[in-house]
Each structure stands twice: as structure tokens, then as C-alpha cells.
C-alpha positions as CSV (number, residue, x, y, z in Angstrom):
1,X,60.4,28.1,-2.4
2,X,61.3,25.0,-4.5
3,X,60.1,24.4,-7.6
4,X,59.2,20.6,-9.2
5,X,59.5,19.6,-13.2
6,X,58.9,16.0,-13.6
7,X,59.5,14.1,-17.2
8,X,55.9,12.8,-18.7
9,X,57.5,11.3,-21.6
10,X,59.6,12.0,-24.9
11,X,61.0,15.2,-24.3
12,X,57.8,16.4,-22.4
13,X,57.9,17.7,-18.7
14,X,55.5,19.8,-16.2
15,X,56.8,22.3,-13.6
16,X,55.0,22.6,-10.9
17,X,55.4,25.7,-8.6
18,X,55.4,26.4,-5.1
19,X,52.1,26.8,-5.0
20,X,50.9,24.1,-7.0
21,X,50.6,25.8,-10.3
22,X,52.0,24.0,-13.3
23,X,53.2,24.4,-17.0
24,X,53.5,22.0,-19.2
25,X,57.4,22.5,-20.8
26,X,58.5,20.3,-24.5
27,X,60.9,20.7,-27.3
28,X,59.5,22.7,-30.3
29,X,59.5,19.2,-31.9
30,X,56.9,18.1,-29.4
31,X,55.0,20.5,-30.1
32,X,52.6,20.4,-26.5
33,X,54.7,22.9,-24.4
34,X,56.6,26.3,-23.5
35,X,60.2,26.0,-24.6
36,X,62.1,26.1,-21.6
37,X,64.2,29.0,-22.7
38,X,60.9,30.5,-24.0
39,X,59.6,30.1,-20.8
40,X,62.9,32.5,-19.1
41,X,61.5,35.3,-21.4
42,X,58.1,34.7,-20.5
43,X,59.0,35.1,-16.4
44,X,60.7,38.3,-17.4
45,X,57.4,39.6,-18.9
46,X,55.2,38.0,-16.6
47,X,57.9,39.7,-13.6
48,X,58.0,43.2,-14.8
49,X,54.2,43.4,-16.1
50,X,53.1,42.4,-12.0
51,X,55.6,44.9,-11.0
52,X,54.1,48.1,-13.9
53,X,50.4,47.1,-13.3
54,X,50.8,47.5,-9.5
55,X,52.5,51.1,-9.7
56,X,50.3,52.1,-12.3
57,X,47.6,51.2,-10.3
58,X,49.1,53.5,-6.9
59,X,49.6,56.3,-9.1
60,X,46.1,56.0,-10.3
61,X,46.6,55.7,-13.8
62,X,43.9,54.3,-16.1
63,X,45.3,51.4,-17.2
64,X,43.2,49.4,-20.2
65,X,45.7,46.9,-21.1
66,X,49.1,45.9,-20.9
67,X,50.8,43.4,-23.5
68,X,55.1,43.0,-22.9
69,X,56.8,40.9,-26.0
70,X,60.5,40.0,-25.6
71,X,62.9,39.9,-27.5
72,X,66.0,38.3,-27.5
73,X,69.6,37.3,-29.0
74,X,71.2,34.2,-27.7
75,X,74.6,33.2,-28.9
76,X,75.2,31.1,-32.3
77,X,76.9,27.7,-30.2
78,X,76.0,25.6,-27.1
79,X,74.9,26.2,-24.7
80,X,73.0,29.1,-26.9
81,X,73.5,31.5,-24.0
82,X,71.1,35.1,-23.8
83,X,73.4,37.9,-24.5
84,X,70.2,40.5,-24.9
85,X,67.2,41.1,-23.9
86,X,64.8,43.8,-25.5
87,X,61.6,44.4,-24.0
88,X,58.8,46.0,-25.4
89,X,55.7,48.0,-23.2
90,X,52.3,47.9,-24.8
91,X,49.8,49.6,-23.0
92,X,46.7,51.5,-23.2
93,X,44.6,53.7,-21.4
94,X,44.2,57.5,-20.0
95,X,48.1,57.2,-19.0
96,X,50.6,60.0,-18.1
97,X,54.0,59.4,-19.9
98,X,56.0,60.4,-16.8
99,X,54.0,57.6,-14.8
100,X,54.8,55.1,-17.5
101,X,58.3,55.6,-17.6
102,X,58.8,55.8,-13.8
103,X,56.7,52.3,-13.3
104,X,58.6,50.8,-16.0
105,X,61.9,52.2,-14.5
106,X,61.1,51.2,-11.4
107,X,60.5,47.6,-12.3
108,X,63.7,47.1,-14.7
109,X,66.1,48.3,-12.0
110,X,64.6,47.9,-8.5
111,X,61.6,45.5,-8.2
112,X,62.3,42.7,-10.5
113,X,63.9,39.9,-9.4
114,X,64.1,38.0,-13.2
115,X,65.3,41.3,-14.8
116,X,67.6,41.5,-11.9
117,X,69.5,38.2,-11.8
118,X,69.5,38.4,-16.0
119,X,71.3,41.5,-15.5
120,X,74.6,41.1,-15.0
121,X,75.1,38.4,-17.8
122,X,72.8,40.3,-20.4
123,X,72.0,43.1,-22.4
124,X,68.6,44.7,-20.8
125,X,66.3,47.2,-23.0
126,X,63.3,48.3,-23.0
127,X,60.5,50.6,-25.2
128,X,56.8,51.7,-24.3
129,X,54.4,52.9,-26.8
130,X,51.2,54.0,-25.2
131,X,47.8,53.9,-26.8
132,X,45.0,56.1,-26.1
């Protein structure tokens, strides 16, 4: 499944998936794009929220909304590598705790292939609060 990011101009770029989706990456200077080390925290959310919403859904949970913020560390000097990763659950709905815990369990360590391959050179957390 290759991916595609072509240069536009300055230091802005589009990826293009392989499914012809596409984002449009920058610098923070540019101003017109994901960060492309934004966008590795963003793929962890985007990964594990598929992953939560799909078990929540099978265990017939009620499931309003879902919103996933990362947070990160990276280290102080180049190449500014992550060393941690926090990851924060926001959801609402008529949800059982247990279910929660068990979807979000089952994402972080079985089904998610970001929070997988981050794994073994990071720090991986995570937190639910669940509103009613």
C-alpha cells in the first residue's frame, strides 16, 4: 500500500494515500498544513478511535461522541525524537465503564497498528473520562 507526498512549493507538500485521499503537510511557518510530526499523532488518534468506535459499536454501547487529544514529549535535540505518548479518551454516551476500558484496551495493545509500531521506541498512555 504505497503512499505518495509530492513538494508544491516552499516547504509545502500533499500526501496522497492509497486510495487517493490527500493532506496537505507544511512547516508551522507556512502556515497551510499538518505538521508532519503532528500528523504521526494524529494517525495514532485517527488508528485507535476506528479501532474503539467499532467495539463499542459490537458491544452495543451508546456511543454519542468520541474526541482522542494526544499528547506528547519529544526529545530537546535533532532529530526531536517521541519518547511519549499520552492519549486521552473523550467520550459520551449511555456507556458501561468495563466496555470502555476493554475497547480501549483492546485497541492500544492488539488492534492498532500506529500504537503498535510506536511502541517499542515510546512511552504509550492513555486516560478515558466518560460523559453522560
Amino acid at each position: 500500500m504505497p503512499v505518495v507526498v509530492k513538494w508544491l512549493e516552499k516547504h509545502q507538500y500533499v500526501g496522497i494515500d492509497s486510495t487517493g485521499h490527500s493532506v496537505v503537510l507544511s512547516s508551522s511557518a507556512e502556515g497551510v498544513g499538518m505538521k508532519p510530526s503532528e500528523l504521526l499523532l494524529v494517525s495514532l488518534a485517527a488508528c485507535t478511535a476506528y479501532d474503539v468506535v467499532e467495539i463499542l459499536t459490537k458491544k452495543r454501547q451508546k456511543l454519542e461522541s468520541l474526541t482522542i487529544e494526544v499528547q506528547s514529549e519529544q526529545d530537546p535535540d535533532p532529530p526531536w525524537a517521541f519518547h511519549r505518548f499520552h492519549v486521552v479518551y473523550r467520550l459520551r454516551g449511555d456507556l458501561s465503564d468495563k466496555a470502555v476500558r476493554q475497547a480501549i484496551e483492546l485497541s492500544e495493545g492488539r488492534y492498532c497498528s500506529v500504537a503498535a509500531t510506536l511502541r517499542p521506541a515510546a512511552e504509550l498512555t492513555w486516560e478515558y473520562e466518560i460523559s453522560r
